[in-house]
C-alpha positions as CSV (number, residue, x, y, z in Angstrom):
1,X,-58.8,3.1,96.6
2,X,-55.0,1.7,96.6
3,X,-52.2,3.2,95.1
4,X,-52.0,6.0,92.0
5,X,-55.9,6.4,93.2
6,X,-56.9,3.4,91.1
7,X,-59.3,0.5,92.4
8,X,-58.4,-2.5,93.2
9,X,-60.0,-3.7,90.0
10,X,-58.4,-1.4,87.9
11,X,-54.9,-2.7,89.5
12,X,-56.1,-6.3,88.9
13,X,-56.4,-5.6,85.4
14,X,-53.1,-3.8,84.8
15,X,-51.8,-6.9,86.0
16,X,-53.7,-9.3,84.4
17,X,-51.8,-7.5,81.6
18,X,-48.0,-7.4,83.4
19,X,-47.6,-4.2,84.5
20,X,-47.3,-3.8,88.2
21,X,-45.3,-1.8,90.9
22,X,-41.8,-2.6,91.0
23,X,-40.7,-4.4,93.5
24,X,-36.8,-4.3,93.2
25,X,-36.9,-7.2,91.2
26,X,-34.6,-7.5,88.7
27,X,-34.9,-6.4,85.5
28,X,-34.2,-4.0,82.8
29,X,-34.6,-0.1,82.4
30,X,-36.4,0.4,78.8
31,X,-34.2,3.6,78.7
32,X,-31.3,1.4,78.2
33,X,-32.9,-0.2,74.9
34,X,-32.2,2.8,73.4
35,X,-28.6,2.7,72.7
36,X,-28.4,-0.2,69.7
37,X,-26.0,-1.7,71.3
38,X,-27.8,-2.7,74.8
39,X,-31.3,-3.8,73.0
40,X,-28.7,-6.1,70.3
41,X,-27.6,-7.6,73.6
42,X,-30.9,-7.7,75.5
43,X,-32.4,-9.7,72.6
44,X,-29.6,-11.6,71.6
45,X,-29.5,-12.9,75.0
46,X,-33.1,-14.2,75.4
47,X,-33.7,-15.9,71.9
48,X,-33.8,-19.2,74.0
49,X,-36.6,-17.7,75.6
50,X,-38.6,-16.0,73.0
51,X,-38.1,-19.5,71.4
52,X,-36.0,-18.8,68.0
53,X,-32.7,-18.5,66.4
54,X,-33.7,-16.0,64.0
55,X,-33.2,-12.3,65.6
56,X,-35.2,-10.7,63.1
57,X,-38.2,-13.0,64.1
58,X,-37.1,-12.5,68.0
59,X,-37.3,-8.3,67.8
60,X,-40.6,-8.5,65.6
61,X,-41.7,-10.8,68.7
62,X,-40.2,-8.0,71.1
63,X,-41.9,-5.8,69.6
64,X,-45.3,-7.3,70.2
65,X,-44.4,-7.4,73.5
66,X,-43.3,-3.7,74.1
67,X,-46.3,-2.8,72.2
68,X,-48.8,-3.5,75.7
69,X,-47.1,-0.1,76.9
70,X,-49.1,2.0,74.7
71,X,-52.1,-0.4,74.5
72,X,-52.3,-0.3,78.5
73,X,-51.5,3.4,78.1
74,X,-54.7,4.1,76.1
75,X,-57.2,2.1,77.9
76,X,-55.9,4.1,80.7
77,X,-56.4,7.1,79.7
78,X,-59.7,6.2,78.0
79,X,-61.8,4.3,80.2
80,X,-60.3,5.5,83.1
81,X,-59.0,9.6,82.3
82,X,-55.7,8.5,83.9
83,X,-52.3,9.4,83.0
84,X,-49.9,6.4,83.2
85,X,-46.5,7.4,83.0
86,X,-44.9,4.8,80.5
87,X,-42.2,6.7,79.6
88,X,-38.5,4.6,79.1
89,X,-37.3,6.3,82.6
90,X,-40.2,4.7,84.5
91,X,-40.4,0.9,82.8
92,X,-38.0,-2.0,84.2
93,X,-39.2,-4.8,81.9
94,X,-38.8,-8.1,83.8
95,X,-38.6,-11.5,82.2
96,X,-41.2,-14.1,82.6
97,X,-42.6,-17.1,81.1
98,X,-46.0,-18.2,80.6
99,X,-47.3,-22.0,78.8
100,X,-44.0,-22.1,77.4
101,X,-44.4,-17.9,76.2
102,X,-41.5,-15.3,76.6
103,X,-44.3,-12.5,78.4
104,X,-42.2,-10.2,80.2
105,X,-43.7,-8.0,83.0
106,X,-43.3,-4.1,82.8
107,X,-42.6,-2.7,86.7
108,X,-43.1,0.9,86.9
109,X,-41.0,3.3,88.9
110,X,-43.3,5.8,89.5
111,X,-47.5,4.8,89.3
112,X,-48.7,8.0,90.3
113,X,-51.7,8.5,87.6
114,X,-53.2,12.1,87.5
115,X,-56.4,12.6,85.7
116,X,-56.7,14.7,82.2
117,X,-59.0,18.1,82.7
118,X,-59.4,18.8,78.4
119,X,-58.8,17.0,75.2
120,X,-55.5,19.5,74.5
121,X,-54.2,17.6,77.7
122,X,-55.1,14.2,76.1
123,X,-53.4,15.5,72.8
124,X,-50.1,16.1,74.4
125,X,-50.0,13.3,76.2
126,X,-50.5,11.3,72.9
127,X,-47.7,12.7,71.3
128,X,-45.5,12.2,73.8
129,X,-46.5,8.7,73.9
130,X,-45.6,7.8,70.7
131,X,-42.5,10.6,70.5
132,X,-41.3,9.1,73.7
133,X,-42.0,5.9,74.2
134,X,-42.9,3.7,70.7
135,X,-41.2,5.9,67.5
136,X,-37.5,5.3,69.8
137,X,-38.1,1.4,70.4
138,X,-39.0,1.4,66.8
139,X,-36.4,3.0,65.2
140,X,-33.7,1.2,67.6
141,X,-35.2,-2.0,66.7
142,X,-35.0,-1.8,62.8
143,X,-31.6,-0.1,62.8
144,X,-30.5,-2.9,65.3
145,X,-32.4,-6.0,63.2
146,X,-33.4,-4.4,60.0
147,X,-37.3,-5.3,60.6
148,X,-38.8,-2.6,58.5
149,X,-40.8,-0.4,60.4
150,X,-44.1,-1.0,58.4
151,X,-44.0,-4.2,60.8
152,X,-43.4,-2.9,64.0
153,X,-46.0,-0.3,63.9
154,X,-48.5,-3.0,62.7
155,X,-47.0,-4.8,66.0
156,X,-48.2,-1.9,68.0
157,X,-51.2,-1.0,66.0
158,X,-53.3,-4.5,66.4
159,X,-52.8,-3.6,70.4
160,X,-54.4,-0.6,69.6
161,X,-57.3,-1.5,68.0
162,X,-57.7,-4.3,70.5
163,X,-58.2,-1.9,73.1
164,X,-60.7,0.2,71.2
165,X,-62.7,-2.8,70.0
166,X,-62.9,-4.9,73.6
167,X,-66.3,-3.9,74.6
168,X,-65.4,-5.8,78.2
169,X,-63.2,-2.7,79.3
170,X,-66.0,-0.1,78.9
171,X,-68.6,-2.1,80.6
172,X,-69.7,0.5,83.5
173,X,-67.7,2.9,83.0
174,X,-69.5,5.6,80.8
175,X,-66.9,7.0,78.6
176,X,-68.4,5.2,75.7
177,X,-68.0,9.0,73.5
178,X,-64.7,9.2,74.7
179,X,-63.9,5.8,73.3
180,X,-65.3,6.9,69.8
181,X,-63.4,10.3,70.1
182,X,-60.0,8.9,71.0
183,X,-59.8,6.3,69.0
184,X,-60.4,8.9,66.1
185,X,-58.1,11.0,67.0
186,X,-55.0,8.4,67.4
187,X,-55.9,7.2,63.8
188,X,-56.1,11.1,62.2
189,X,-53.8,11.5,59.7
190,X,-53.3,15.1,61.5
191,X,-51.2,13.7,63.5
192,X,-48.9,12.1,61.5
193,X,-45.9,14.1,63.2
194,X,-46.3,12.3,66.0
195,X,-44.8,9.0,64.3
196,X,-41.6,9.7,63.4
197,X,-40.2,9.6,59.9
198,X,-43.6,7.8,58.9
199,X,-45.4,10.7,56.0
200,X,-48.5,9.2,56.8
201,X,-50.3,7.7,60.3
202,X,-49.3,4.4,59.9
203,X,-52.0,3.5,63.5
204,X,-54.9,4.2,60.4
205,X,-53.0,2.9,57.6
206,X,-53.0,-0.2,59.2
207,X,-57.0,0.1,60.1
208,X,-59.1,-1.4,57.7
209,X,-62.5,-3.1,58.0
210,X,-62.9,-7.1,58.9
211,X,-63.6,-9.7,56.5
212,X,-65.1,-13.3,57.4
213,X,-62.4,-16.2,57.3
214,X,-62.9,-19.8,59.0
215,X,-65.9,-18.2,60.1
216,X,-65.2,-15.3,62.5
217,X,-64.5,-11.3,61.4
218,X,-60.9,-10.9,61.8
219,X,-58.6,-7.9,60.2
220,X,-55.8,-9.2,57.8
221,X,-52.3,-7.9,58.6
222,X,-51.0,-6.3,56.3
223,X,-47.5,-7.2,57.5
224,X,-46.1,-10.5,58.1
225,X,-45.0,-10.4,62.0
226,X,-42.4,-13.9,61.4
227,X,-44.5,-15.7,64.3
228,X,-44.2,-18.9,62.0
229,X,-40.9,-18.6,62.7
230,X,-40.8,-19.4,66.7
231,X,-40.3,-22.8,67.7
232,X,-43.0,-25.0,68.2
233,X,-45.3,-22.7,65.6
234,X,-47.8,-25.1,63.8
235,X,-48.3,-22.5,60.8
236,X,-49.0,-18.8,60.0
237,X,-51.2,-17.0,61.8
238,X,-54.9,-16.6,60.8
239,X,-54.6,-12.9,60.6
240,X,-51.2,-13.2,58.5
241,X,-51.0,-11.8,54.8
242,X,-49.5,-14.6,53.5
243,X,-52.1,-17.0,54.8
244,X,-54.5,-15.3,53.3
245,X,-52.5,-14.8,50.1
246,X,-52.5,-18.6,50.0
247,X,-56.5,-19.0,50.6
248,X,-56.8,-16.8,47.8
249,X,-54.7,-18.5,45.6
250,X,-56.5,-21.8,46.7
C-alpha cells in the first residue's frame, strides 16, 4: 500500500488522469478561482495556452478541464469506497501541456482518503461535492464569461457518465451494484438542491440514450462546448448539437 492507503495501481491511475501529490510545484490554489476577479486573470492569462483568443471558448475549455475533479472524485468513491478530498482548499492546479493540449495537473494538499461505512455517508459527501467544489467554479465562470451554465454542467456531466459507462475501471473490483446505485443516485432529480440555482438535476437532464452516427453509439450534446473555436480545430465535434443539426438537415 503507498500513501492515503491506495495501491500503487490505484495511484498510477489517478495520475494517468493528473492528479498527484503536490510536490511544491508551482501552481494555483482552486480557492482563489473563486473571487471573479482572480479566475478573469487566471484564464486571461493562459489563452495562449488553451490555444484561443475567444475567452468564452477558453472558460468553456476550463471548464472541461476542472470537471476531472468530480469525475476522479466519483470513480473514487465508487470503485474504490474512498473519499478524495477535492475540495478548493486542497487543489493547486498546475499548468501542463500535452500534443500541443492545455491539460493542467491537479496536486492535492492533503491525499488522506478514508473509506465510506453507509450510503447516508456517500450522500453527504455528494452534496458537498457539487455544493463545494463544481456549483462555485460554475457560477464564477458564467458571471466572469457569461457561458451559460447549461454548458458548463454538460462540461462536467459527459465526465460523469464517462466514469459510469468505462467498464475498464470496474474490472476486479466487485462493486459492480454500487456502480448501478450511484450512478442513480447522482442523476435523481431528488437531489436537485445539490446544484445550485439549477430547478431540475441538470447531471440527468443531460443523460439521454445513444444514437448510432458514423457508425459508433455516441450521446449528442445537447450544448455546444465552442471546441471548434480553439486553434488548430478541424471542425465541430462528433458529439456537438450543431453537427448533428447539420447531418439532419443534410
Amino acid at each position: 500500500m503507498t500513501e492515503a492507503g491506495l495501491g500503487r495501481d490505484q495511484w498510477s491511475l489517478l495520475e494517468k488522469y493528473r492528479f498527484t501529490v503536490h510536490d511544491d510545484e508551482d501552481g494555483t490554489d482552486v480557492a482563489s478561482l473563486l473571487d471573479p476577479a482572480e479566475l478573469d486573470l487566471y484564464i486571461s492569462s493562459r489563452l495562449h495556452m488553451i490555444g484561443t483568443e475567444d475567452c468564452m471558448a477558453a472558460a468553456s475549455i476550463f471548464m472541461k478541464r476542472y470537471a476531472f475533479t468530480a469525475a476522479m472524485a466519483l470513480m473514487a468513491m465508487t470503485c474504490w469506497n474512498r473519499k478524495m478530498d477535492v475540495n478548493p482548499e486542497n487543489m493547486i492546479l498546475v499548468d501542463h501541456m500535452k500534443s500541443g493540449l492545455w491539460l493542467p495537473r491537479v496536486h492535492m494538499k492533503n491525499v488522506g482518503m478514508e473509506a465510506f461505512h453507509s450510503n447516508e455517508e456517500k450522500r453527504t459527501y455528494l452534496q458537498n461535492l457539487f455544493q463545494n467544489t463544481i456549483v462555485p467554479i460554475i457560477q464564477a465562470v458564467n458571471s466572469t464569461f457569461n457561458v451559460p451554465e447549461m454548458i458548463l454542467w454538460e462540461n462536467v456531466a459527459v465526465y460523469i457518465y464517462w466514469v459510469y459507462e468505462t467498464d475498464d475501471f470496474f474490472m476486479g473490483e466487485g462493486n459492480e451494484s454500487d456502480r448501478e446505485e450511484d450512478f442513480r443516485m447522482i442523476l435523481s432529480e431528488e437531489n436537485a438542491h445539490w446544484f445550485g440555482t439549477c430547478r431540475k438535476n441538470p447531471l440527468n437532464r443531460f443523460f439521454r440514450e445513444k444514437s448510432p452516427v458514423d457508425g459508433e453509439m455516441i450521446r449528442v450534446r445537447k450544448t455546444c462546448c465552442f471546441s471548434y473555436r480553439l486553434d488548430g480545430a478541424t471542425g465541430k465535434c462528433i458529439t456537438c448539437p450543431l453537427q448533428d443539426r447539420t447531418r439532419k438537415e443534410s
